[in-house]
SERO-4910 file (N, C-alpha, C, O; in steps of 0.05 Angstrom, whole numbers):
BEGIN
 pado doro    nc1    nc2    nc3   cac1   cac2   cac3    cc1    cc2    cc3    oc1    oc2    oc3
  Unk    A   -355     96     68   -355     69     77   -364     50     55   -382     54     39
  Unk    A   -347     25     58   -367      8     26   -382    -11     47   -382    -17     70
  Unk    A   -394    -17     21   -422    -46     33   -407    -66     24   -395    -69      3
  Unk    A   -412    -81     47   -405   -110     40   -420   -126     18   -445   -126     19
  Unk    A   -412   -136      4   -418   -152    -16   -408   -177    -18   -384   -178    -23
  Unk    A   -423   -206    -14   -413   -232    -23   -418   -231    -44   -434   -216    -54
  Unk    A   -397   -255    -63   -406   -252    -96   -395   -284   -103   -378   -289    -87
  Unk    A   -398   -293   -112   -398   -314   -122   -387   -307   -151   -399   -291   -166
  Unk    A   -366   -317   -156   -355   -314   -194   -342   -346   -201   -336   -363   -185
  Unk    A   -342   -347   -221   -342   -366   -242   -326   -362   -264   -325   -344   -281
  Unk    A   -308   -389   -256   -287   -391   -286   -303   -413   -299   -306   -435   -289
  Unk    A   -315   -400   -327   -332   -418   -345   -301   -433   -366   -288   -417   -379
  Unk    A   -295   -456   -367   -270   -457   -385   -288   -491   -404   -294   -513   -395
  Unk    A   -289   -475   -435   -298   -498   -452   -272   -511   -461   -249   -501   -460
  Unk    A   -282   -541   -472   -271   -561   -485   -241   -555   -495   -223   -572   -492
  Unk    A   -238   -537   -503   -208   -518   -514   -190   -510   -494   -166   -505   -498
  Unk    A   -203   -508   -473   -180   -488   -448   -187   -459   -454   -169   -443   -451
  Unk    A   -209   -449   -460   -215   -420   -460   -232   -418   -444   -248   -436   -437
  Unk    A   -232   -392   -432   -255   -376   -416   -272   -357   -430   -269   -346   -452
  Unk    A   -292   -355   -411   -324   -340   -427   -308   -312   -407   -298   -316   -385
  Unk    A   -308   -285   -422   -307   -267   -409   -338   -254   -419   -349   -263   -440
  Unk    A   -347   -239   -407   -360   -218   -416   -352   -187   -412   -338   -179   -393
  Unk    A   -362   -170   -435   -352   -146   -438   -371   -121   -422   -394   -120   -430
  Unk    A   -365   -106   -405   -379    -86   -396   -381    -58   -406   -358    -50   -409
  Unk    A   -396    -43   -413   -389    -19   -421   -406      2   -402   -428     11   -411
  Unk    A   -397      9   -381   -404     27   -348   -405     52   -370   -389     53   -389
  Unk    A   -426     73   -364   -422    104   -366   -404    116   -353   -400    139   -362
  Unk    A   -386    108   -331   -366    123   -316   -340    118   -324   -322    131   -314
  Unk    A   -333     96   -346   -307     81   -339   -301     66   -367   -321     60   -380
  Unk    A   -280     60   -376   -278     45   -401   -282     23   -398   -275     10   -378
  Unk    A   -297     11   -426   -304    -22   -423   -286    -39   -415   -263    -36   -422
  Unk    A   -293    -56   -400   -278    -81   -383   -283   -102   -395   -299   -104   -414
  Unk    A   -267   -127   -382   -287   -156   -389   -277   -171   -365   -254   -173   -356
  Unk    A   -306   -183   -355   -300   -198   -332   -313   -229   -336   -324   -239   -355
  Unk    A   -306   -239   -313   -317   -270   -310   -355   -274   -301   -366   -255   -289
  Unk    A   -365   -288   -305   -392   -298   -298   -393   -296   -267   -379   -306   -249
  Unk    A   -417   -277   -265   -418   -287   -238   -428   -251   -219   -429   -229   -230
  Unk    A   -432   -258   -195   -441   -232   -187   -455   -242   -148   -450   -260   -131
  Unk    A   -469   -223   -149   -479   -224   -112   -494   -245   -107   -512   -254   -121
  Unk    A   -487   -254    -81   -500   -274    -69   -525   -255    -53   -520   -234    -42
  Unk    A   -557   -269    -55   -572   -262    -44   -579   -268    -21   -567   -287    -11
  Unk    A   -597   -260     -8   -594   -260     24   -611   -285     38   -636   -284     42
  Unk    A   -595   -306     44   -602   -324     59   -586   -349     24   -591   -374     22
  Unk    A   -573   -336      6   -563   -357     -5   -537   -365     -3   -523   -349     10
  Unk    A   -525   -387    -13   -508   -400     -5   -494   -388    -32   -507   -377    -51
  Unk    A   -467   -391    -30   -448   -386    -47   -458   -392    -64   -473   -380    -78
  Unk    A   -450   -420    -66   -455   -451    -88   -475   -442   -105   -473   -441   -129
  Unk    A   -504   -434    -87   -531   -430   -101   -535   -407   -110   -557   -398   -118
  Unk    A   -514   -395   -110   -509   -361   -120   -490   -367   -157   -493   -354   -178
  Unk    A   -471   -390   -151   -457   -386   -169   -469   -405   -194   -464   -402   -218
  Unk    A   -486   -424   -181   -508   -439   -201   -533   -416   -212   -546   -419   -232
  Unk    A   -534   -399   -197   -559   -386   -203   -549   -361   -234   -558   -355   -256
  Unk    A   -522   -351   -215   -516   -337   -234   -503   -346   -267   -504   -336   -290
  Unk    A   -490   -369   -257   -484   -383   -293   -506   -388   -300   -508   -380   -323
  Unk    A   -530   -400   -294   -552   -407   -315   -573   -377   -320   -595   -377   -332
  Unk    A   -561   -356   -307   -572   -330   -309   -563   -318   -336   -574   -318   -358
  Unk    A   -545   -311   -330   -512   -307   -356   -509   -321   -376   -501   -308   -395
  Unk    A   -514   -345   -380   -501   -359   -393   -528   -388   -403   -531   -399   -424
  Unk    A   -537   -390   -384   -556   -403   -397   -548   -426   -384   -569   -440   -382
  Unk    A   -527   -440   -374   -521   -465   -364   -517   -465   -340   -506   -450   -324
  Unk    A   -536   -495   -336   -551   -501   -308   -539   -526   -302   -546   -549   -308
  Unk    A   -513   -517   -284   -490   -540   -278   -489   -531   -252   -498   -512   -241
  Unk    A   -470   -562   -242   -465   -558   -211   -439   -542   -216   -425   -546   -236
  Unk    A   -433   -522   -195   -405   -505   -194   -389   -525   -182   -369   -529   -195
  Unk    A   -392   -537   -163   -368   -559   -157   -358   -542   -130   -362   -518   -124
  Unk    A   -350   -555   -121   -324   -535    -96   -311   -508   -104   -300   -498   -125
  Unk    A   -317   -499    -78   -304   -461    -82   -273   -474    -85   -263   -494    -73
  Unk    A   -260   -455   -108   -232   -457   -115   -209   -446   -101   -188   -456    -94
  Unk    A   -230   -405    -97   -214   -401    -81   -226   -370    -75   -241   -360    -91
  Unk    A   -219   -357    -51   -238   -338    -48   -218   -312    -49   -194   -316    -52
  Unk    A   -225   -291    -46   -214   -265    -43   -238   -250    -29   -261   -254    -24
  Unk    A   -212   -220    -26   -224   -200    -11   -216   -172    -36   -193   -163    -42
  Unk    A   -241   -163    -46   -236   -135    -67   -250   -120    -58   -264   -122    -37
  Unk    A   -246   -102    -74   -249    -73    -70   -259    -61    -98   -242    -60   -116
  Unk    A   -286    -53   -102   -289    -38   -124   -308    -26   -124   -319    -20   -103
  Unk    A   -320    -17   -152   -347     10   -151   -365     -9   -169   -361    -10   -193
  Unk    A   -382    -22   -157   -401    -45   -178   -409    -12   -211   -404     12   -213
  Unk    A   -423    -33   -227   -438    -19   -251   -457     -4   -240   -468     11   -257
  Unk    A   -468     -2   -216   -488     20   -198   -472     43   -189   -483     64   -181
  Unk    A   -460     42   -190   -431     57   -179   -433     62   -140   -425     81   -126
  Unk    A   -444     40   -132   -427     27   -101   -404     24   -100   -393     11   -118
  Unk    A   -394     34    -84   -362     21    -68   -368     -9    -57   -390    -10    -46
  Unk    A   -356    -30    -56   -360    -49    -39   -342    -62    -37   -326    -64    -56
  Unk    A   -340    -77    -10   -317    -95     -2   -326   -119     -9   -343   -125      9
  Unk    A   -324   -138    -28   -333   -152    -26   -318   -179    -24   -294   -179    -26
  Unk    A   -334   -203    -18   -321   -235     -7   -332   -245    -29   -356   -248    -33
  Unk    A   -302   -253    -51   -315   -264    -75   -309   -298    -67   -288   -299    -54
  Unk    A   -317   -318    -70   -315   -339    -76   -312   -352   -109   -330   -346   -126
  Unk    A   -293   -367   -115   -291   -378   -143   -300   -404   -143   -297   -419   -123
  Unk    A   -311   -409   -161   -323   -436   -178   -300   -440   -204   -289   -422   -217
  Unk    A   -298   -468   -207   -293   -478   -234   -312   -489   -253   -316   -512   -245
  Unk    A   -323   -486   -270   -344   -506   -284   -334   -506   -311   -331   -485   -322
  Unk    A   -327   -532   -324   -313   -534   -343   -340   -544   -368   -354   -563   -360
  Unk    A   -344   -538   -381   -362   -551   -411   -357   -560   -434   -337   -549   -444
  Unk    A   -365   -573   -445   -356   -575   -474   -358   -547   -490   -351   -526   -479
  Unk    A   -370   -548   -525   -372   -531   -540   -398   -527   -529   -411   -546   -521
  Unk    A   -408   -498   -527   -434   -490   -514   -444   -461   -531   -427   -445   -539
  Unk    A   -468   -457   -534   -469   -434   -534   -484   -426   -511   -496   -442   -496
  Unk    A   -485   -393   -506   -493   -376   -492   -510   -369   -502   -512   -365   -527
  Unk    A   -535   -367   -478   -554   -356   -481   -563   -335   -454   -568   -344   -431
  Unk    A   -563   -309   -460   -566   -289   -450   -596   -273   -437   -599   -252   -424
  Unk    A   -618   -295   -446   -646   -290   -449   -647   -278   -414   -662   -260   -406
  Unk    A   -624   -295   -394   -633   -291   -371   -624   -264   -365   -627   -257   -342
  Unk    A   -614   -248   -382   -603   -223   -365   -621   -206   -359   -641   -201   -372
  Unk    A   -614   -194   -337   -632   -163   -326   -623   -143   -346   -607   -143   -364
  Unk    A   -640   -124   -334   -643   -106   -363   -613    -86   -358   -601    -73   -374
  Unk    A   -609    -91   -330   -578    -72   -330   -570    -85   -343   -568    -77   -366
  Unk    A   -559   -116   -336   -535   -137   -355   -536   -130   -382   -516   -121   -392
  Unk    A   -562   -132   -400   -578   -128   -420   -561   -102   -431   -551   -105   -453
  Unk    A   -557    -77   -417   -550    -52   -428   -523    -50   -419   -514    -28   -426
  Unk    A   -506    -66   -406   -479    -62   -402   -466    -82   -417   -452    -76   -437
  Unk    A   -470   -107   -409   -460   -134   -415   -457   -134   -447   -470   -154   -454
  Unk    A   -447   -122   -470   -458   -120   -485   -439   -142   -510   -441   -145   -534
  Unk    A   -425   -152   -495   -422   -178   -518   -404   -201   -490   -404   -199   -466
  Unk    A   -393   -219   -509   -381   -242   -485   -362   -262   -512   -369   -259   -535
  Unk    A   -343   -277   -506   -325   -281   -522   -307   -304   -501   -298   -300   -479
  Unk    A   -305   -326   -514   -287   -350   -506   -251   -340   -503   -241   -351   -522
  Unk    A   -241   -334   -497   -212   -328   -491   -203   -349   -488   -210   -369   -476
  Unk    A   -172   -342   -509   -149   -364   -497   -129   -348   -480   -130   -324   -476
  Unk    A   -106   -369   -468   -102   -356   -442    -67   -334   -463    -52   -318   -454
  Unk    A    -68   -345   -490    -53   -322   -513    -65   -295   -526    -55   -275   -537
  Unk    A    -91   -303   -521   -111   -282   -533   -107   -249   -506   -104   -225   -508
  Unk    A   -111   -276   -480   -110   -254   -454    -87   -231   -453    -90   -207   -448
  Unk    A    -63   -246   -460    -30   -243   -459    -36   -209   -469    -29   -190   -455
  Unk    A    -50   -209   -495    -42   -181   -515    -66   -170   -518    -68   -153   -536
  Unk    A    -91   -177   -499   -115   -163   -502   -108   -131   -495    -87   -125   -483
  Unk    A   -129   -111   -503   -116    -86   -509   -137    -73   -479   -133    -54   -464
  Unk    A   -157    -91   -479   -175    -71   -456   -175    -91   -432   -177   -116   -434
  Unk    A   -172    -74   -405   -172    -91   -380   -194   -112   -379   -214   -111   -393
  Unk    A   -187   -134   -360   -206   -150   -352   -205   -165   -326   -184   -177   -322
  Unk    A   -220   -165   -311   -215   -172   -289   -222   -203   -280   -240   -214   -293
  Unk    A   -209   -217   -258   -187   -209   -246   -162   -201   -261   -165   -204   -285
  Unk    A   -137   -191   -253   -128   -184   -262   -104   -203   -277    -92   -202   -299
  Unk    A   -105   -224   -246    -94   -244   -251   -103   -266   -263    -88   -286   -262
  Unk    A   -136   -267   -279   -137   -288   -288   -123   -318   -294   -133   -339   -285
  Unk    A    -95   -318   -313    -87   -331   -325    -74   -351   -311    -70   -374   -315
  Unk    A    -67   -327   -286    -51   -350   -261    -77   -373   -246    -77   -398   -245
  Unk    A    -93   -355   -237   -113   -370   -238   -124   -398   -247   -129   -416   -231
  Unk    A   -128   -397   -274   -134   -419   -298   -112   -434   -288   -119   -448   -269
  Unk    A    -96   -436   -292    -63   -449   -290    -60   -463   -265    -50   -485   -259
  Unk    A    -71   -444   -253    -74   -459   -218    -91   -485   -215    -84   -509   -212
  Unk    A   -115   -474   -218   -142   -491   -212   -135   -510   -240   -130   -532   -231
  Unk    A   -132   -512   -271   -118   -530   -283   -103   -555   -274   -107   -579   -280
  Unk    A    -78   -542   -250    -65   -567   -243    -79   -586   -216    -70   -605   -203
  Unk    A   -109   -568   -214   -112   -584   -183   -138   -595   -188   -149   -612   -174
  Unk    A   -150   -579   -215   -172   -591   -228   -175   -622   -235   -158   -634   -248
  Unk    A   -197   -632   -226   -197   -667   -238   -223   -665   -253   -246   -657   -250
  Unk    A   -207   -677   -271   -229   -675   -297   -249   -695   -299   -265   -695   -318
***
């Protein structure tokens, strides 16, 4: 049976039209790279899940703005849980920024082990998965409905 999991994730996209992925490297599984972002805690609100987690990650302490758009997945977190989880998306757009990582837990710390601005050409011919899968459609979407 999986556990339910709410999660709050985040399309971080700077000044250029790129996204912040970060890279995972799981003992069970080949490295990935995914978007910012992770579980909502109990009695928190999406919103204050997806603020909590970009200035966790990332160091920036911005409003997420309106959920974009939500889904229903299915996966084995870096603990190796099954969970169904109710992801909700954020857009938060920045200028040139750097990352600062100071907030990670010591798992993030030992998995998370680099992070990298993507263009949505870079995505096209990247050689290792990253999730979602559909990112790009994504960007493209929230792009045309995004107000800047």
């Amino acid at each position: 049976m999986r556990v339910p999991r709410p999660a709050a994730r985040i399309l971080l996209v700077d000044g250029e039209g790129r996204i912040l992925l970060f890279r995972f490297t799981p003992d069970d599984r080949p490295a990935f790279w995914c978007t910012p972002g992770g579980a909502v805690d109990p009695g928190e609100s999406y919103e204050a899940a997806a603020r909590r987690e970009l200035r966790e990650e990332t160091g920036i302490d911005a409003d997420p703005g309106p959920e974009i758009a939500q889904r229903q997945v299915e996966f084995r977190t870096i603990e190796g849980i099954e969970v169904s989880a109710d992801e909700r998306w954020f857009r938060v757009d920045v200028g040139a920024v750097d990352i600062d990582s100071s907030g990670h837990t010591e798992l993030e710390r030992r998995v998370m082990t680099q992070w990298r601005w993507f263009t949505r050409d870079e995505l096209a011919v990247h050689d290792e998965r990253f999730y979602p899968e559909d990112l790009t459609r994504m960007l493209n979407a929230t792009e045309r409905a995004h107000v800047r």
